[in-house]
C-alpha positions as CSV (number, residue, x, y, z in Angstrom):
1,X,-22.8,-84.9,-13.3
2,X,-25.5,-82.8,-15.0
3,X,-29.4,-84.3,-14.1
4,X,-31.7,-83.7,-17.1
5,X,-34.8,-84.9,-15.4
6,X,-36.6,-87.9,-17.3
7,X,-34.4,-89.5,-19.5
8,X,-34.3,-93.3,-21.3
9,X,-34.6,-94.5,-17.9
10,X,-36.0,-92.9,-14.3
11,X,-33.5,-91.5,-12.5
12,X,-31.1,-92.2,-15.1
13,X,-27.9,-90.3,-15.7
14,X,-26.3,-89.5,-19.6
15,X,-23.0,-91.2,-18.5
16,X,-20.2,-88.9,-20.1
17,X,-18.4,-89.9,-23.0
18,X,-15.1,-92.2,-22.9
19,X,-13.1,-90.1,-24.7
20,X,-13.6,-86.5,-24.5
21,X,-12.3,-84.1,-27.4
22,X,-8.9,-83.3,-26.8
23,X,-8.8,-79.6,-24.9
24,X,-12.4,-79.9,-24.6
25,X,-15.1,-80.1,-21.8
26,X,-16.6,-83.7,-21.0
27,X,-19.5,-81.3,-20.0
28,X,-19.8,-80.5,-23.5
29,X,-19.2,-83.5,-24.8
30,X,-21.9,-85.0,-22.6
31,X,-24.4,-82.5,-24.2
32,X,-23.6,-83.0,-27.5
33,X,-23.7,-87.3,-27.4
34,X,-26.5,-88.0,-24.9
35,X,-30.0,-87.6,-25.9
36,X,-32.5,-85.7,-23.4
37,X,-35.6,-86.5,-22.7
38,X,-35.5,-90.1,-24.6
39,X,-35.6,-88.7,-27.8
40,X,-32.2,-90.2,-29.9
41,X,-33.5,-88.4,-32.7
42,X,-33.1,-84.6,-31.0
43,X,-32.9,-82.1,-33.8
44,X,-29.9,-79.6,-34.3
45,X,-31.2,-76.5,-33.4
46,X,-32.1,-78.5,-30.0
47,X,-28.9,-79.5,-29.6
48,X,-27.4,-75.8,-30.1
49,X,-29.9,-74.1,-27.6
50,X,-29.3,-77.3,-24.7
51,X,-25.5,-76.0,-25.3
52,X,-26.6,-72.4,-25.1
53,X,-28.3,-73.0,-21.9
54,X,-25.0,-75.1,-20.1
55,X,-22.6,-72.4,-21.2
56,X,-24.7,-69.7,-19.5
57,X,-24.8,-72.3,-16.1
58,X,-20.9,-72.4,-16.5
59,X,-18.9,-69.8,-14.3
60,X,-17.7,-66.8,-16.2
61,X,-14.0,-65.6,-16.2
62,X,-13.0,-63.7,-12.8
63,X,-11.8,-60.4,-12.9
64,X,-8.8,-58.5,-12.5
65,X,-6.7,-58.9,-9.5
66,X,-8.0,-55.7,-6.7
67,X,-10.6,-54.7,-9.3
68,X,-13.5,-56.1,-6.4
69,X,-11.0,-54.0,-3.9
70,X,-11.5,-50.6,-6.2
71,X,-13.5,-48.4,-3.8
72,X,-13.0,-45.5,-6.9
73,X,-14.3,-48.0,-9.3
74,X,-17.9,-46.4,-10.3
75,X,-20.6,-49.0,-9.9
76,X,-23.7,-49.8,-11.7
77,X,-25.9,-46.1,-12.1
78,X,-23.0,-43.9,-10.9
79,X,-20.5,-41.5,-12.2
80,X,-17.0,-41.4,-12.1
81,X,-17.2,-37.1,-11.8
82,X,-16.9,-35.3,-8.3
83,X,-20.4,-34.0,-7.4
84,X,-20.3,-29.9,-7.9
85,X,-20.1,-27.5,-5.1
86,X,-22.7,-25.4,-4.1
87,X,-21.8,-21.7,-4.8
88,X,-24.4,-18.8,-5.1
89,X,-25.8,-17.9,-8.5
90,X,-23.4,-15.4,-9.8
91,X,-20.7,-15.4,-7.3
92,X,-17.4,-17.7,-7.6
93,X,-15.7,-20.0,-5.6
94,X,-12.6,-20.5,-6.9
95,X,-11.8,-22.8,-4.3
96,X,-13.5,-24.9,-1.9
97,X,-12.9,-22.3,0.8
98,X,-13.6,-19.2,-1.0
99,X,-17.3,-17.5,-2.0
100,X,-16.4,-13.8,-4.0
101,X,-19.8,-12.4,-4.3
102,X,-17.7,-8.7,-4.9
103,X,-19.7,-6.4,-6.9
104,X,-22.8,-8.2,-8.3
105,X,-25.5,-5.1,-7.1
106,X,-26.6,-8.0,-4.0
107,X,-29.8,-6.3,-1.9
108,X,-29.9,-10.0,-0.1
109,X,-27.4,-11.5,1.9
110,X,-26.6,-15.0,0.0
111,X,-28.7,-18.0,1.3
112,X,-27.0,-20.7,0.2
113,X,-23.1,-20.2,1.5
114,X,-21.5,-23.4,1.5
115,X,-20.4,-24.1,5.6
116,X,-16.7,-24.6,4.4
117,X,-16.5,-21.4,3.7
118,X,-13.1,-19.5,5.2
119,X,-12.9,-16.2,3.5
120,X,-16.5,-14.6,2.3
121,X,-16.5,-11.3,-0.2
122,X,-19.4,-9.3,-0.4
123,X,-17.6,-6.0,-1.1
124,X,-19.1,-3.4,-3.0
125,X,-23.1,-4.3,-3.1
126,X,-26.2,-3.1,-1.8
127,X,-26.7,-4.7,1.2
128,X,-28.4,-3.1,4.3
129,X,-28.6,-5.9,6.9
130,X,-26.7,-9.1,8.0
131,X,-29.2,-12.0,8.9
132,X,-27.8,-13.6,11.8
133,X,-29.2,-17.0,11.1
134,X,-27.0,-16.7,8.2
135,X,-24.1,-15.2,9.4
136,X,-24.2,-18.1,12.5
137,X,-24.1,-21.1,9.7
138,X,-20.1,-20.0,8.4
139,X,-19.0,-20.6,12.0
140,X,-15.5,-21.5,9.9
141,X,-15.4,-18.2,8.1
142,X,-11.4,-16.3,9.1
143,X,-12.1,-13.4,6.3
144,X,-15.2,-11.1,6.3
145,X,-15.2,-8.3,3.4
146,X,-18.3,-6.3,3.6
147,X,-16.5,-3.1,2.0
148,X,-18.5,0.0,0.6
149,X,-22.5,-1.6,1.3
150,X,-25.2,0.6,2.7
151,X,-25.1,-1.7,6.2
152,X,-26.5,0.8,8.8
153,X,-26.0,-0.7,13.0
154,X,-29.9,-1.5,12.6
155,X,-29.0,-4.2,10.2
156,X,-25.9,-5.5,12.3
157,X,-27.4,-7.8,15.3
158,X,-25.7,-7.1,18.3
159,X,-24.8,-11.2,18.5
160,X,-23.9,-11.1,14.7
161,X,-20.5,-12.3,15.1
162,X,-21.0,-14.6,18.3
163,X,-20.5,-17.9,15.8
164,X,-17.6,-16.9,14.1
165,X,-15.3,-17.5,16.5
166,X,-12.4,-18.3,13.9
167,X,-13.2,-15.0,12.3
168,X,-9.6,-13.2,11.8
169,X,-10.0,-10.4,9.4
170,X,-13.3,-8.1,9.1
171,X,-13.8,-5.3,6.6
172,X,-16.9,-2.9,6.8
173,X,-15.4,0.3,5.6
174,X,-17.3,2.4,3.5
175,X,-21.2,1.4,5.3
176,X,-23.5,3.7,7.1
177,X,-22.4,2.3,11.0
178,X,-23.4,4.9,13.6
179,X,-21.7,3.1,16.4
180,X,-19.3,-0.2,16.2
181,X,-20.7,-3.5,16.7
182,X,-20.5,-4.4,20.9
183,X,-19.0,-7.6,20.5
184,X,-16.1,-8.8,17.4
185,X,-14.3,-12.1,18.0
186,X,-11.5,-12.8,20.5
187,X,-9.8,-14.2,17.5
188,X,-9.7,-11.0,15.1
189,X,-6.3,-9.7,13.9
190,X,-7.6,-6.6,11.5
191,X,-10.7,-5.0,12.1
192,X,-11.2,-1.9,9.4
193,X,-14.8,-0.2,10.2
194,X,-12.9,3.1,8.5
195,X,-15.5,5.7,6.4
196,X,-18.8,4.9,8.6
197,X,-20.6,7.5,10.7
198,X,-19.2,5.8,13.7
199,X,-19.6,7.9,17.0
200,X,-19.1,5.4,19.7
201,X,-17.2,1.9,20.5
202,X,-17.3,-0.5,23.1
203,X,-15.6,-2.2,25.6
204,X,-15.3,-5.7,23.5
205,X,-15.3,-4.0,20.3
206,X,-11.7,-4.1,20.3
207,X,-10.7,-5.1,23.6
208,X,-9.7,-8.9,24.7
209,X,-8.2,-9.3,21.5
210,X,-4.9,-10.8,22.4
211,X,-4.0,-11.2,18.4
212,X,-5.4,-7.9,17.0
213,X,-2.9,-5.8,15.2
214,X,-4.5,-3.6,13.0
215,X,-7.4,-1.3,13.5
216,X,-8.4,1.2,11.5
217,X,-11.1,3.7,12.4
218,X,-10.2,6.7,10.4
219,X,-12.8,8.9,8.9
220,X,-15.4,8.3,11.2
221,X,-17.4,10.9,13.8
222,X,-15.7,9.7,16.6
223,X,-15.5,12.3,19.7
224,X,-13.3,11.2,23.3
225,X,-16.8,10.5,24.5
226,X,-17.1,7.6,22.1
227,X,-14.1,5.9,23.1
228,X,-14.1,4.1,26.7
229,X,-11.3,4.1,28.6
230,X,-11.0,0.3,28.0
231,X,-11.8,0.5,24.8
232,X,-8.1,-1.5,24.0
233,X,-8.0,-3.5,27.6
234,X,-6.7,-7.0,26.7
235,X,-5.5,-6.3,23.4
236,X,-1.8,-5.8,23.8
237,X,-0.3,-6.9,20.1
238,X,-2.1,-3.7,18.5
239,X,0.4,-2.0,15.9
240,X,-2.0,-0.1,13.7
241,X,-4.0,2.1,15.4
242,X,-6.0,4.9,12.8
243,X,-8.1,7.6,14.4
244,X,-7.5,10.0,11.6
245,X,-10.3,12.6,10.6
246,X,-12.7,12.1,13.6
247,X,-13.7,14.8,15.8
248,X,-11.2,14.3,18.8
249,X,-10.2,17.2,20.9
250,X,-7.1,15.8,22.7
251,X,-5.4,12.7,22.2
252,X,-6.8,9.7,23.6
253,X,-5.4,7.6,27.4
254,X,-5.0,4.8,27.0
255,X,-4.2,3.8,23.6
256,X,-2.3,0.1,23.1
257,X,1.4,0.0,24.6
258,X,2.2,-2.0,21.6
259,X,1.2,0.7,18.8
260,X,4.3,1.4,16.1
261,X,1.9,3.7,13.9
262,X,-1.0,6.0,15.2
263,X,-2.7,7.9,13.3
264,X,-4.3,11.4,14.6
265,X,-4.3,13.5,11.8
266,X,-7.1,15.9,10.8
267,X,-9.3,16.3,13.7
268,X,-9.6,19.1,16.6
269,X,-6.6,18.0,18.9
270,X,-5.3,21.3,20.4
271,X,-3.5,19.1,23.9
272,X,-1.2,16.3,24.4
273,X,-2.4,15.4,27.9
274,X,0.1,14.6,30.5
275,X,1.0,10.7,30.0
276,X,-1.1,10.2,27.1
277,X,1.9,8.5,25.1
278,X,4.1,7.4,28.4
279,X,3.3,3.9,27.2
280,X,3.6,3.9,23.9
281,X,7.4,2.7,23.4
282,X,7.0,0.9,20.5
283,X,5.3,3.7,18.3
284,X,7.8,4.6,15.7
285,X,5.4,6.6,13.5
286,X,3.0,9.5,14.9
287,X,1.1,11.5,12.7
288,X,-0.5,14.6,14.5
289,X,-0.7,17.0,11.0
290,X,-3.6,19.3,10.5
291,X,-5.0,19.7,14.6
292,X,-5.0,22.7,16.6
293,X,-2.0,22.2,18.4
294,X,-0.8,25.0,20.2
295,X,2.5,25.2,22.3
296,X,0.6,24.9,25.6
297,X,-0.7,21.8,24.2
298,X,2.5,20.3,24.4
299,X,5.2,20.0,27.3
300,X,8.7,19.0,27.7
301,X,7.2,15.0,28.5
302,X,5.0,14.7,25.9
303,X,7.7,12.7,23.6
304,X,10.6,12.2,26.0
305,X,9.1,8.5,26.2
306,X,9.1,7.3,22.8
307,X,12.5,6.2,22.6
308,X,11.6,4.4,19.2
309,X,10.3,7.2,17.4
310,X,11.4,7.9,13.8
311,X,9.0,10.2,12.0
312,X,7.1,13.1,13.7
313,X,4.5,14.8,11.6
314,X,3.2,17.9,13.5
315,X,2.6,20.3,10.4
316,X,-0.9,22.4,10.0
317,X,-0.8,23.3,13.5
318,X,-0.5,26.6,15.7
319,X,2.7,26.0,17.1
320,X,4.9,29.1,17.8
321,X,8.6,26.8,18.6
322,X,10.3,23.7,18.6
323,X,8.4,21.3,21.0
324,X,10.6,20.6,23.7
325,X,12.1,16.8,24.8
326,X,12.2,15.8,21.2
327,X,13.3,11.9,21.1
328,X,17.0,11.3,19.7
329,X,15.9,8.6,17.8
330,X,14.1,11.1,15.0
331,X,14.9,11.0,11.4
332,X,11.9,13.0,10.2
333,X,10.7,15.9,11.6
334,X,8.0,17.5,9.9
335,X,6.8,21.3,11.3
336,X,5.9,22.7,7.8
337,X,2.9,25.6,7.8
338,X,2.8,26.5,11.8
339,X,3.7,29.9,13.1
340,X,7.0,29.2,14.2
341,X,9.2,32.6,14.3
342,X,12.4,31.1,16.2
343,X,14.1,27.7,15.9
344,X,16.4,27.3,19.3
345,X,19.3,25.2,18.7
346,X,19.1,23.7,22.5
347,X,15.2,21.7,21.5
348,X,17.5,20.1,17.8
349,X,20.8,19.7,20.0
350,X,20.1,15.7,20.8
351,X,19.2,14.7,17.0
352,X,22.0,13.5,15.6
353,X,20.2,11.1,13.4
354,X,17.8,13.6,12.1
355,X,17.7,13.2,8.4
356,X,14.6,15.7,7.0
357,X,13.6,18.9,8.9
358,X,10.7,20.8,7.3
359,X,9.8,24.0,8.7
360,X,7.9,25.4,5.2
361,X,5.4,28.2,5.4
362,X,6.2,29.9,8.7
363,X,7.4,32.9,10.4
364,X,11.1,32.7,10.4
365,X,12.8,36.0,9.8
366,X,16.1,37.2,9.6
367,X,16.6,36.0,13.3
368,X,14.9,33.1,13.4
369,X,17.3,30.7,12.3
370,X,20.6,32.0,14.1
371,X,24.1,31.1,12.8
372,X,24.6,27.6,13.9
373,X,21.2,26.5,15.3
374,X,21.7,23.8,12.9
375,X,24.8,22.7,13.3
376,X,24.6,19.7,15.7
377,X,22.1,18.1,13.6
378,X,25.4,15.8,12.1
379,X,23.1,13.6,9.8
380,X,20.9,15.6,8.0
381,X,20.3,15.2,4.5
382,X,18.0,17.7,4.1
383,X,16.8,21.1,4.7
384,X,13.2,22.3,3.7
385,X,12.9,26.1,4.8
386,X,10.1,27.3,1.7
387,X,7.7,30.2,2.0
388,X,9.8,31.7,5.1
389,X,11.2,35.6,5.8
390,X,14.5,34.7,5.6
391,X,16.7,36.8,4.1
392,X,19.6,35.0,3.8
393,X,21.3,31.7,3.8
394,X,21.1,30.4,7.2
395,X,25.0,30.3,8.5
396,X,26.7,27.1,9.6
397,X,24.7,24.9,8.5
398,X,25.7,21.1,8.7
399,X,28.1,19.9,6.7
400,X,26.9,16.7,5.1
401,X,23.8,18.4,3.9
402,X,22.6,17.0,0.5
403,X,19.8,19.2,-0.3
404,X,18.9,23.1,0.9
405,X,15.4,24.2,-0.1
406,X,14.9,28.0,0.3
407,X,12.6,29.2,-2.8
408,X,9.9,32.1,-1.8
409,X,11.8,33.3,0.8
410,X,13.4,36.9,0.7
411,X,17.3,36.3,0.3
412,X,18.8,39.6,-2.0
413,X,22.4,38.5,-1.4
414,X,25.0,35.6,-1.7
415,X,28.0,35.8,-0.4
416,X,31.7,34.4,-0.8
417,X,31.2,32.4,2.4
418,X,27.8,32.0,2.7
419,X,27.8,28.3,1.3
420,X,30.8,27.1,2.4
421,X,29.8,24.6,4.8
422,X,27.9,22.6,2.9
423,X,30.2,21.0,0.1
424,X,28.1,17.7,0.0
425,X,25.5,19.7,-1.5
426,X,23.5,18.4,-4.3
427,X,20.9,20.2,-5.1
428,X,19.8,24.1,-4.1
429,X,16.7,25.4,-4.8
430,X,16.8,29.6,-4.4
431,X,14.3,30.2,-6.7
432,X,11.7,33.1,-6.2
433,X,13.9,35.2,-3.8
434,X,15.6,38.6,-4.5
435,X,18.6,38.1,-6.0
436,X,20.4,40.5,-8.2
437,X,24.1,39.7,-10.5
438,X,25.4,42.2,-8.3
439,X,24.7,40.9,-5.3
440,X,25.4,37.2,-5.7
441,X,29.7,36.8,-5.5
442,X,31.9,35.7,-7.9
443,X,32.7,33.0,-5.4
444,X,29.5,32.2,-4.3
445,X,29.2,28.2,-5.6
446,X,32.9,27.4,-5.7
447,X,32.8,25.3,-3.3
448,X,29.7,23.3,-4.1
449,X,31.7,20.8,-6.4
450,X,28.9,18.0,-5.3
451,X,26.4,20.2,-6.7
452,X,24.2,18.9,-9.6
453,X,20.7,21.3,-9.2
454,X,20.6,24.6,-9.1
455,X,17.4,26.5,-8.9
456,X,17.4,30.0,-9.3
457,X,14.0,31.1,-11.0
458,X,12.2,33.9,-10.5
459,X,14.6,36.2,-9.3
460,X,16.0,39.8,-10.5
461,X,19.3,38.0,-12.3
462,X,20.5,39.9,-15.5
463,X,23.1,38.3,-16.0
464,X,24.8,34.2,-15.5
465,X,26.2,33.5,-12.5
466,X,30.0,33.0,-12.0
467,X,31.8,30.2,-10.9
468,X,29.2,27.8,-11.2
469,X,30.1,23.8,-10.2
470,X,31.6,21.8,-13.4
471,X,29.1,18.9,-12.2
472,X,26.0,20.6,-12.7
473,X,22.8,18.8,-14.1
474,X,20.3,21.5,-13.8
475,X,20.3,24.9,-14.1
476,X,17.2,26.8,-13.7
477,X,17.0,30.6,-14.7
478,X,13.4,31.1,-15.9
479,X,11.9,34.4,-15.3
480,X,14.3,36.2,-14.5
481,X,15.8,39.1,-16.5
482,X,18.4,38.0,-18.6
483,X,19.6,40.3,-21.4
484,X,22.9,38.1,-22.7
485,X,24.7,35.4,-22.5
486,X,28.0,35.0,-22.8
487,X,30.7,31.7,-23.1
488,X,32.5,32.3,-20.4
489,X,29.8,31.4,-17.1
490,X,29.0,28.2,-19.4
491,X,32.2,27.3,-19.9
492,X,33.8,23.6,-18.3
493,X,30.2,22.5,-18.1
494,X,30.1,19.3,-20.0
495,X,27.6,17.3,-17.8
496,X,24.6,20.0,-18.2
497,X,21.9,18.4,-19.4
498,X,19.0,21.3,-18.8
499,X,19.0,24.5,-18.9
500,X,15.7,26.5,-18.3
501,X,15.6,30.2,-19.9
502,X,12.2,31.3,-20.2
503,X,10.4,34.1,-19.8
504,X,13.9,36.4,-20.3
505,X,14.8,39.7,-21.9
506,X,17.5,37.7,-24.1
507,X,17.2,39.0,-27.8
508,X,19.3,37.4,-30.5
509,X,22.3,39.9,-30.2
510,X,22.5,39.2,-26.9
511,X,24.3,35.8,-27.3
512,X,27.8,35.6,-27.5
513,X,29.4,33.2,-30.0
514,X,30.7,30.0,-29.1
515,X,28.2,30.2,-25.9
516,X,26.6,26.6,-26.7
517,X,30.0,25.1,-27.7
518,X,30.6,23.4,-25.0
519,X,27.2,21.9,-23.7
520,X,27.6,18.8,-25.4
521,X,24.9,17.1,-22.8
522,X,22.4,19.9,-22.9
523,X,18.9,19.5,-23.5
524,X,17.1,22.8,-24.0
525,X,13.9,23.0,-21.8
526,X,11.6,25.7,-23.3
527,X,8.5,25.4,-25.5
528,X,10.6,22.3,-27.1
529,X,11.4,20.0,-24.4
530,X,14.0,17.5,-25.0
531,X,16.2,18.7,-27.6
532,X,19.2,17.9,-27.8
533,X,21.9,19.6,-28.7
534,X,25.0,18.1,-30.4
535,X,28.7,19.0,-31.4
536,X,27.5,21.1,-34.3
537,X,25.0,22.7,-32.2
538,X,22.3,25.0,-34.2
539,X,22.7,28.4,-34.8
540,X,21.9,31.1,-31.6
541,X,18.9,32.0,-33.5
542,X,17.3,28.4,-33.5
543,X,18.4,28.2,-30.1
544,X,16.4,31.2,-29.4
545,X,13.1,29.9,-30.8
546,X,13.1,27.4,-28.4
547,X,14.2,29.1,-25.5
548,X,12.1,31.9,-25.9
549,X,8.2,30.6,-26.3
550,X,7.0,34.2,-26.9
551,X,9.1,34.9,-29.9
552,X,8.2,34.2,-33.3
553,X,11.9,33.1,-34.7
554,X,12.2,30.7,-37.4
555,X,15.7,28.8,-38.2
């Protein structure tokens, strides 16, 4: 029952109508009979605006079933869209976790680095100094690239790093560091402070870092005096250790038990000090190249312990031998460009696995590699003997040798035998010794049948060697002197595919007919490089013209 106030009587009610309209409201119908306020004679547009004002009193329709539940559903003044992430003017964030400020010329250090942030790039800017109120906000940060900047230790806080404990990963090569921060995380695995002017690290630089792995410290002006003796105490997972092109004198104590690589090359090391890699017997790489090593620098112990050690660089040193108590587990041995004279076959005896030896550019002479010194080396692929005195083919060599590397050297002679123990041999570089036709046998290569290089450049050859392996690739006989060429040396060799003849004496009359007939592979290398010749190869004279670049020969 709707109350109108005064009607025809006080306090009296518009009863509702007896018979409402069928489907309709007796509210409505009650509005639309009774008059209001005693007035029987109530215009229309009164009527329609006392029905306008019930319909608004009536309850409207309820909505959706869970709509009220919608916590997603926007209300009144808001918007549906995420609100943006903060991310420094110019920098990106490509994801919630990630600020890339790389390369944008910065002089500042960002102030507005969202908290989230994991990983942080500020490589290759302009910044000087790290404010530590800033540094101590990203407490979450794991990744820390600070690459080529101009941050000198005045603008590193010694407590610069104390909030990031989560901090796994630091870069600051390439800055102007005189000495390595005093404290990094516990929780670092890679720590590269590689291209500074770093003379000096620190007890917790590096150590108590039970997950490190990876350090790299290379290219730095690091002395012995600048590393502690405890410099790695507590950090026994290192793998990586790079000390490369420092100032060291001798190798350091008490590197990581744990290293596989280390890195030593290019600084003053002229000792191995008793013990100094006792430890190590993990390390499967060491790299010791361009020191001052000297044989007194070395003993019989200084490798016997590295039982896992498979490449051995010692070249661009002063050594006058074989070091002694060489592990077994070697595959490369590297002693290029030292002064060795003498190779004793007792210091190779126990590596059986080796598979390169390079002694390039040093003193062996005639006796310096006797007949058979080689021999127990069972697995060696091969042989790298460049820029020696020898001046022959060293004797028993071993026989599943692959490839035999001998070029400026002074060999004048090949004989029959001189090769036979070798018949795996695929390639054979001679080139720049002394040979002359007459002194290299008929015989010499027969055996070779796995041959498929042949280098023999810059020697004193006038004419083709004999007997030469039907499987052959490459033949090399640039600059020599050459005055013909005739069918018979080039005969069976279908699979030649170069042939070098430069720089001759060969003259057009000097070619034998049907010499090209058979090199139906062959691809002339002169002053045209990839020509190839078919069945109906050209005439000798165009082959001429393009063996020959200082002739004038037209076709």
């Amino acid at each position: 029952m709707v109350r109108w106030g005064r009607g025809g009587s006080e306090g009296g009610a518009c009863p509702p109508a007896a018979h409402p309209p069928p489907g309709g409201d007796a509210s409505v119908a009650m509005v639309t009979r009774c008059p209001v306020w005693g007035h029987p004679d109530l215009s229309l547009n009164s009527q329609r605006l006392s029905l306008l004002l019930l319909l608004l009193l009536l309850p409207g329709p309820q909505p959706a079933l869970g709509m009220e539940d919608d916590a997603s559903f926007p209300h009144l003044g808001e918007s549906s869209q995420p609100p943006p992430r903060a991310c420094p003017p110019r920098c990106s964030c490509p994801r919630p976790d990630t600020v890339d400020c790389d390369g944008l010329d910065l002089r500042v250090f960002p102030d507005n680095i969202t908290r989230a942030a994991q990983h942080l790039s500020l490589q290759n800017n302009q910044l000087q100094e790290l404010p530590y109120n800033e540094l101590s906000r990203l407490s979450g940060l794991r990744t820390l690239n600070l690459h080529n900047n101009l941050i000198s230790s005045e603008g590193l806080p010694d407590e610069a790093f104390e909030s990031l404990t989560q901090l796994q990963h630091i870069y600051v090569a390439h800055n102007k560091l005189s000495v390595a921060p005093q404290f990094l995380p516990r929780s670092l695995r890679v720590a590269d402070l590689a291209a500074n002017e770093v003379t000096e690290i620190f007890p917790l630089t590096f150590g108590e870092k039970p997950a490190l792995r990876s350090v790299y410290l290379h290219n730095n002006q690091l002395s012995n005096a600048g590393l502690p003796p405890d410099a790695f105490r507590g950090s026994e997972a290192v793998a990586t250790l790079s000390l490369s092109s420092n100032q060291l004198s001798y190798v350091p104590p008490s590197l990581p038990p744990s290293l596989e690589r280390l890195h030593l090359q290019n600084n003053l090391i002229s000792k191995v000090p008793r013990g100094a890699l006792s430890r190590q017997t993990h390390l499967r790489e060491l790299y010791l190249q361009h020191n001052q090593l000297t044989d007194s620098g070395l003993d019989a112990t200084t490798f016997s312990k590295l039982h896992r050690l498979e490449y051995l660089d010692l070249s661009h040193n002063q050594l006058a031998a074989v070091p002694a108590g060489l592990p077994r587990t070697l595959a490369v041995l590297h002693l290029g460009r030292n002064r060795i004279r003498w190779v004793e076959a007792a210091r190779l005896g126990g590596l059986r696995g080796l598979r390169y030896l390079l002694l390039q550019h040093n003193q062996l002479g005639a006796t310096g590699l006797p007949a058979g010194a080689l021999r127990p080396l069972r697995g060696l692929h091969t042989l790298h003997l460049y820029g020696n005195r020898l001046d022959r083919v060293p004797q028993a060599l071993p026989r599943r040798l692959r490839a035999l590397v001998l070029p400026h050297n002074r060999v004048a002679a090949l004989g029959a035998r001189d090769l036979t123990s070798t018949p795996r041999l695929a390639e054979l570089n001679l080139a720049y010794n002394c040979l002359a036709s007459a002194r290299v046998h008929l015989r010499a290569f027969r055996r070779l049948r796995a041959l498929r290089s042949l280098d023999l450049a810059g020697n004193q050859l006038t004419q083709l060697p004999s007997g030469l392996p039907a499987g052959l690739h490459t033949l090399r006989l640039q600059r020599n002197q050459l005055r013909t060429l005739e069918p018979e040396p080039l005969a069976g060799l279908h699979q030649l595919q170069e042939l070098s003849l430069a720089h001759n004496r060969l003259r057009v009359g000097g070619i034998g007919p049907g010499t090209w007939h058979e090199l139906q592979a062959l691809q002339v290398r002169g002053r045209l490089v990839g020509h190839t010749i078919h069945r109906a190869a050209p005439s000798p004279l165009c082959l001429l013209a393009q063996l020959l670049p200082w002739k004038a020969l037209k076709c």
